[in-house]
Backbone as CSV, one residue per row, in Angstrom:
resi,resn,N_x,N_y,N_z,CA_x,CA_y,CA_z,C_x,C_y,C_z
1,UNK,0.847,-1.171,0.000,0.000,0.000,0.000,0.890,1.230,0.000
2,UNK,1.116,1.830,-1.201,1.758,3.310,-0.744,0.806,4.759,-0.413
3,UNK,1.393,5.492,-0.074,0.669,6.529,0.437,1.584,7.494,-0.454
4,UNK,0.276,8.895,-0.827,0.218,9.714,-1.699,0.354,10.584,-0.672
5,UNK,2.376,11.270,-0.932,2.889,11.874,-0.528,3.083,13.351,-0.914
6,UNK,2.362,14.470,-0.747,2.242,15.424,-1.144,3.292,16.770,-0.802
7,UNK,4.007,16.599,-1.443,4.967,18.019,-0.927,4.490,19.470,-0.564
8,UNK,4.281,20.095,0.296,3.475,21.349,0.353,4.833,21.948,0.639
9,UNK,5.243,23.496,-0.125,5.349,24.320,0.022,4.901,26.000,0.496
10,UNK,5.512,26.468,1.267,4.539,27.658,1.823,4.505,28.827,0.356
11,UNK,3.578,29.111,-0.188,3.604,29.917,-0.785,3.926,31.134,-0.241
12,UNK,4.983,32.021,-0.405,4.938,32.968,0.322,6.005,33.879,-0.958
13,UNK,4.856,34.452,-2.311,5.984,34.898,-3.136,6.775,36.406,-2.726
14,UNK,7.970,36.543,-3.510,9.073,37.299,-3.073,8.276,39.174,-3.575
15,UNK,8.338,39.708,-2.867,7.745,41.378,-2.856,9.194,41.921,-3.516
16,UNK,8.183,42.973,-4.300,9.101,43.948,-4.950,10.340,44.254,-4.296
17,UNK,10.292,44.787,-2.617,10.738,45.836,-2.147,12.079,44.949,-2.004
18,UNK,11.537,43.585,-1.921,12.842,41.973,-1.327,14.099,42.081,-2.794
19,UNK,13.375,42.599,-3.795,14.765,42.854,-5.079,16.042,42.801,-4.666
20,UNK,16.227,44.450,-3.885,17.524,44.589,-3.856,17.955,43.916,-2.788
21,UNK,17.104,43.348,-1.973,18.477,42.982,-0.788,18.722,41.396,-1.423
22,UNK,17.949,41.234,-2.479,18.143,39.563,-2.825,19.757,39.785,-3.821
23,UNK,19.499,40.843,-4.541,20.507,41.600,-5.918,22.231,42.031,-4.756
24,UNK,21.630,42.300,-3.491,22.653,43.108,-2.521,23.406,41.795,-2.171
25,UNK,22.745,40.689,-1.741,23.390,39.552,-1.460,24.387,38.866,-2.476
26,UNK,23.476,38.623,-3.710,24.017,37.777,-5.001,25.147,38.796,-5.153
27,UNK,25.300,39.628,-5.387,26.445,40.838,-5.589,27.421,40.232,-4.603
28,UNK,27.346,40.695,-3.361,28.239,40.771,-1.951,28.807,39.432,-2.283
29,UNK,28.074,38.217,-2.976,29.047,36.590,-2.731,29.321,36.443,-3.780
30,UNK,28.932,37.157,-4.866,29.589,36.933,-6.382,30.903,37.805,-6.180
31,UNK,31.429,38.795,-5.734,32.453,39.303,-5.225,32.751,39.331,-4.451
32,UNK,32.888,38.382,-3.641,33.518,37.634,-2.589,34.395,36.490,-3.174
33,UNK,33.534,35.851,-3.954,34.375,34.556,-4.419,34.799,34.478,-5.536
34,UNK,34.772,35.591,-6.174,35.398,36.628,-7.296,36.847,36.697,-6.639
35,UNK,36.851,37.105,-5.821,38.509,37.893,-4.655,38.803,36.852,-4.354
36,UNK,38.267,36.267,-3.851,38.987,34.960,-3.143,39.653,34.056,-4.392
37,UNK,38.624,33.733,-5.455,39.274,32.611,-6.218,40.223,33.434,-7.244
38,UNK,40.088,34.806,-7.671,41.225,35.504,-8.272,42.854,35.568,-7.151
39,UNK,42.585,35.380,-5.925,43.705,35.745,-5.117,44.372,33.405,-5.128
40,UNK,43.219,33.198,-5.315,44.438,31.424,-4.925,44.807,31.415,-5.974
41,UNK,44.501,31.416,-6.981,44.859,31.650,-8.912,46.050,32.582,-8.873
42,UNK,46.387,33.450,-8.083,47.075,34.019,-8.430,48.337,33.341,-7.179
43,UNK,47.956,32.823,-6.506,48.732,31.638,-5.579,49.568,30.563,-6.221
44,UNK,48.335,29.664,-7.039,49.155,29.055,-7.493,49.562,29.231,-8.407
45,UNK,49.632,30.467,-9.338,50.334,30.861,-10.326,51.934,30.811,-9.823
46,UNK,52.085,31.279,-8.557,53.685,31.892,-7.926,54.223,30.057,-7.330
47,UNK,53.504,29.565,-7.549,54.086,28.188,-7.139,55.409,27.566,-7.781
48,UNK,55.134,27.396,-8.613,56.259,26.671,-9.689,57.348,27.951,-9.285
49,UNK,57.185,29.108,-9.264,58.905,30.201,-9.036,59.000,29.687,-8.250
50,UNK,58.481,29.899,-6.828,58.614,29.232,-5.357,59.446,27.969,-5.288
51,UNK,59.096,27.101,-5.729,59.599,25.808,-5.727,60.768,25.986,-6.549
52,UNK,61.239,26.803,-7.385,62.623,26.681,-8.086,63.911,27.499,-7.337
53,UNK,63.360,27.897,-6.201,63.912,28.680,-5.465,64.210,27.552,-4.218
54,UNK,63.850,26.287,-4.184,64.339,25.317,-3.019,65.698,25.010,-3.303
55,UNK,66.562,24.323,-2.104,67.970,23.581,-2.940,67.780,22.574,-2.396
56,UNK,66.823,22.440,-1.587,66.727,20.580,-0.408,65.530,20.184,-0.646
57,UNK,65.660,19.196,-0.536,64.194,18.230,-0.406,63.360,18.978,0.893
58,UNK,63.902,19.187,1.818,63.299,20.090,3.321,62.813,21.555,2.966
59,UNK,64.046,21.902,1.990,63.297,23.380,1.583,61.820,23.386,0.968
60,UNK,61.380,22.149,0.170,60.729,21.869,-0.828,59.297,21.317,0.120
61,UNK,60.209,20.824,1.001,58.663,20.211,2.269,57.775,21.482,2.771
62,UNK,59.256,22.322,2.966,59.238,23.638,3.906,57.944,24.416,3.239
63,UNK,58.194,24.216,1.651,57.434,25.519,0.835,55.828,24.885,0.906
64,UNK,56.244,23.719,1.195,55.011,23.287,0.346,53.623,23.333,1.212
65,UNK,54.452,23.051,3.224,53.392,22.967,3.951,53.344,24.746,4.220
66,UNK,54.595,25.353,4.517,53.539,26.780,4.187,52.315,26.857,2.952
67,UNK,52.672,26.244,1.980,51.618,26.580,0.860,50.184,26.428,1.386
68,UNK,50.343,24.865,1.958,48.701,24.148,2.115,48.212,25.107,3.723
69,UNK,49.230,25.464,4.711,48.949,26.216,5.757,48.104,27.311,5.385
70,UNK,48.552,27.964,3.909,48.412,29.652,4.060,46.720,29.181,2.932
71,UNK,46.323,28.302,2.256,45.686,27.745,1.637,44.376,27.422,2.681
72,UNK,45.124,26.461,3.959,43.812,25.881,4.630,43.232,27.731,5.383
73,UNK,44.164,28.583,5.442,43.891,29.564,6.344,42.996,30.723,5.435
74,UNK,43.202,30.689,4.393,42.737,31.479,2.900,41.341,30.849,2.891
75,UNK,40.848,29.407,2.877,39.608,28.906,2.894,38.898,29.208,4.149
76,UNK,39.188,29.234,5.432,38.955,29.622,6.632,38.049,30.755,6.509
77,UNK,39.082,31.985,5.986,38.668,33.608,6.206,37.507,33.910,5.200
78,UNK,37.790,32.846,3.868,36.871,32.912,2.810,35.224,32.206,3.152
79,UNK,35.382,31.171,4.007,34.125,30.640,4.195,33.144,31.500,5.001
80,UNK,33.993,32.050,5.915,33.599,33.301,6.977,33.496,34.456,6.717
81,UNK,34.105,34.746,5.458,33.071,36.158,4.569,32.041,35.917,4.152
82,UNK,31.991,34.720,3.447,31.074,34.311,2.940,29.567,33.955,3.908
83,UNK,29.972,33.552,4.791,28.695,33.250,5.998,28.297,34.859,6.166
84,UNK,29.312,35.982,6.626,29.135,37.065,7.202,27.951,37.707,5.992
85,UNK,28.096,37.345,4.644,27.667,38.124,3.882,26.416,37.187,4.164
86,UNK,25.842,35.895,4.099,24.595,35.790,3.909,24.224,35.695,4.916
87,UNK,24.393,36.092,5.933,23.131,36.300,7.233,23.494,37.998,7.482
88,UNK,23.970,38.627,6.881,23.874,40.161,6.557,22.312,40.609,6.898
89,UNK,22.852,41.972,7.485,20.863,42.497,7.312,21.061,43.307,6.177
90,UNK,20.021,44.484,5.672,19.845,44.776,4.586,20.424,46.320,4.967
91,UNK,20.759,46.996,6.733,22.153,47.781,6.731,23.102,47.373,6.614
92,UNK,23.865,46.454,6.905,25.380,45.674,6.453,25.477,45.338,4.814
93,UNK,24.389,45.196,4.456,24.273,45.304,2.937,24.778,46.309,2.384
94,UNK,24.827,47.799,2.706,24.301,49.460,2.160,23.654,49.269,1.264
95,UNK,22.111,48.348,1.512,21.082,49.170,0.591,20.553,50.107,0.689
96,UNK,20.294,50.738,-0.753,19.617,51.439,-1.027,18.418,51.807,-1.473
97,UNK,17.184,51.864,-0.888,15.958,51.549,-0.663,15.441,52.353,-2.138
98,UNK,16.038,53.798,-2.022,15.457,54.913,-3.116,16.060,54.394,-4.540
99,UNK,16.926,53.391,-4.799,17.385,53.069,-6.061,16.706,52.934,-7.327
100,UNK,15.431,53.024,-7.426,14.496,53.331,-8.649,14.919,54.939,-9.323
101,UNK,14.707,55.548,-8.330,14.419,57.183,-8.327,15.602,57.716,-8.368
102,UNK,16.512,57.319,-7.704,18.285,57.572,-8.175,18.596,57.204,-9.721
103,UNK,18.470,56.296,-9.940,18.349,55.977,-11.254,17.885,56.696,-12.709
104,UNK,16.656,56.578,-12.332,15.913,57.561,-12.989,16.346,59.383,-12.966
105,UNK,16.855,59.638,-11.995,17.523,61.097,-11.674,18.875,61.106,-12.638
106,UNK,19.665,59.846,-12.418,20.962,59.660,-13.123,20.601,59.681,-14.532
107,UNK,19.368,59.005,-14.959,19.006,58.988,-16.726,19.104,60.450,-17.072
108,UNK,18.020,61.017,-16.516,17.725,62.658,-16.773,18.711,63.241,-16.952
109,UNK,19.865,63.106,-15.817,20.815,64.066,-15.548,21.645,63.988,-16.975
110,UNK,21.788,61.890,-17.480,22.797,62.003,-18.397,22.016,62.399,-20.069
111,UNK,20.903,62.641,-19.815,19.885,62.990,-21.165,20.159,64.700,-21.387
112,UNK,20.626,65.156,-20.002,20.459,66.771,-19.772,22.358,66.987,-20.736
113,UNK,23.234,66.047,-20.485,24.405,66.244,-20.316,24.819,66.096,-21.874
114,UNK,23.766,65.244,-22.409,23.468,64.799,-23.996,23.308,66.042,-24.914
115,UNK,22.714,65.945,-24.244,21.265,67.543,-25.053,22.717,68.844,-25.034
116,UNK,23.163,68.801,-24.053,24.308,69.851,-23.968,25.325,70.001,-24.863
117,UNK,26.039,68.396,-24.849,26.676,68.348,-25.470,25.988,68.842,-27.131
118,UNK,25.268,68.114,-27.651,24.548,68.071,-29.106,25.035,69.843,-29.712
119,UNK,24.385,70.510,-28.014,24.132,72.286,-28.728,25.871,72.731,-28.815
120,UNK,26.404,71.966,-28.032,27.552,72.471,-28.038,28.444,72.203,-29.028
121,UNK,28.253,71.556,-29.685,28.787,70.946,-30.955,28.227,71.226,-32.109
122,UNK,26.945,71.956,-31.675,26.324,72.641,-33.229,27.210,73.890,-33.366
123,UNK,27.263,74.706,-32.157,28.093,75.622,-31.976,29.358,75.510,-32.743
124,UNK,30.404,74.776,-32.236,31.508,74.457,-32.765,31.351,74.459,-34.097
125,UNK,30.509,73.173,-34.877,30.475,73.492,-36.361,29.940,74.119,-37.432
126,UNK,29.014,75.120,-36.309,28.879,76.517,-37.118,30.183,77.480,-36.859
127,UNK,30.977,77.578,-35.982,32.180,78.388,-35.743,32.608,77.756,-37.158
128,UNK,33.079,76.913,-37.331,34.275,76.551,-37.935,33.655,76.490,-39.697
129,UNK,32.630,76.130,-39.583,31.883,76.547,-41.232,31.541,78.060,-41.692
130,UNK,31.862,78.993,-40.076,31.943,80.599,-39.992,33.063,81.093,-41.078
131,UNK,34.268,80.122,-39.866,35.673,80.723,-40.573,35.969,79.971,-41.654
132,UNK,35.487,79.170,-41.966,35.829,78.123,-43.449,35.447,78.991,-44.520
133,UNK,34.208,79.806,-44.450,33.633,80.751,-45.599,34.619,81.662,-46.643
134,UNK,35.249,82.657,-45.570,35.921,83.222,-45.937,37.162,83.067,-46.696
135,UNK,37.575,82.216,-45.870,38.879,81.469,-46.519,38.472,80.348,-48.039
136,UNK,36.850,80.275,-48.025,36.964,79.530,-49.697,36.647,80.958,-50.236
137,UNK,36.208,81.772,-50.074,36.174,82.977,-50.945,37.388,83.678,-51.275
138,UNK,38.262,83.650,-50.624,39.243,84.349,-50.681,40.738,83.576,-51.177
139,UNK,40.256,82.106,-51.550,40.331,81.019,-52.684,40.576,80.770,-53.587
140,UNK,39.148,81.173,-53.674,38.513,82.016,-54.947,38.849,82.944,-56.337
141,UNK,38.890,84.354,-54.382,39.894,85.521,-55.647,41.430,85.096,-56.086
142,UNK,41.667,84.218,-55.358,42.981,84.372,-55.408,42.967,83.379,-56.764
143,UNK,42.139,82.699,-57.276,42.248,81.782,-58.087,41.875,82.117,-59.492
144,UNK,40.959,83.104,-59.612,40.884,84.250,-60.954,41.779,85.165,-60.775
145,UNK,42.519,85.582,-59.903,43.404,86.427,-60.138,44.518,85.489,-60.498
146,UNK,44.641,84.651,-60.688,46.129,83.471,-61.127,45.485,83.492,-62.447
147,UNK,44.239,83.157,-62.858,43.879,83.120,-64.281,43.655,83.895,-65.223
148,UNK,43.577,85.263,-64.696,43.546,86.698,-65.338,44.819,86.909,-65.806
């Protein structure tokens, strides 16, 4: 006889406002273990010099258990950022609650900075189609007066 085992989950879907501290987290451990795994990569990159720098078999022991020491101690500090960041509150985060409206302020500002530029550059190439005039007219004379 089996029995019809029903998995219930609590429905309880995720609110707008839950975005950023979900975005604040994924961030905080995607660069966390960004640093961490760019810094052992760059560990065992220096390995092989290290080791050509032994002259004893002891030197070679020597390097190697510093290596796995400074390695087990590197995973240590890394697991424990990593905890620190996900039981974070959403001040240890620095979220920013107003980040819609910042945003939107930053568009404007760089639409305002656009628009500026555009006039400012009409400017310029009316200056320079100013002084270009003269100088094809004077071209010009100078070019019937060679043919006269």
């Amino acid at each position: 006889m089996t029995k019809n085992h029903k998995t219930t989950q609590t429905e309880t879907p995720g609110k707008p406002e839950d975005v950023p501290t979900v975005m604040a987290l994924l961030f905080g451990w995607n660069m966390e273990l960004s640093r961490f795994y760019l810094h052992r990569f760059q560990q065992y990159c220096a390995l092989p010099t290290s080791f050509l720098s032994c002259h004893s078999l002891e030197d070679l022991r020597a390097g190697q258990a510093e290596f796995l020491k400074q390695l087990m101690d590197e995973y240590r500090i890394g697991s424990q950022r990593l905890s620190m960041i996900a039981n974070a509150d959403d001040a240890t985060l620095n979220l920013d609650t107003n980040y819609a409206a910042k945003l939107l302020k930053a568009q404007e500002d760089a639409a305002a900075i656009i628009d500026q530029a555009k006039v400012q550059a009409k400017r310029i190439l009316d200056s320079a189609e100013r002084q270009n005039k003269p100088s094809q007219a004077e071209s010009e004379q100078t070019a019937l007066k060679k043919h006269a």
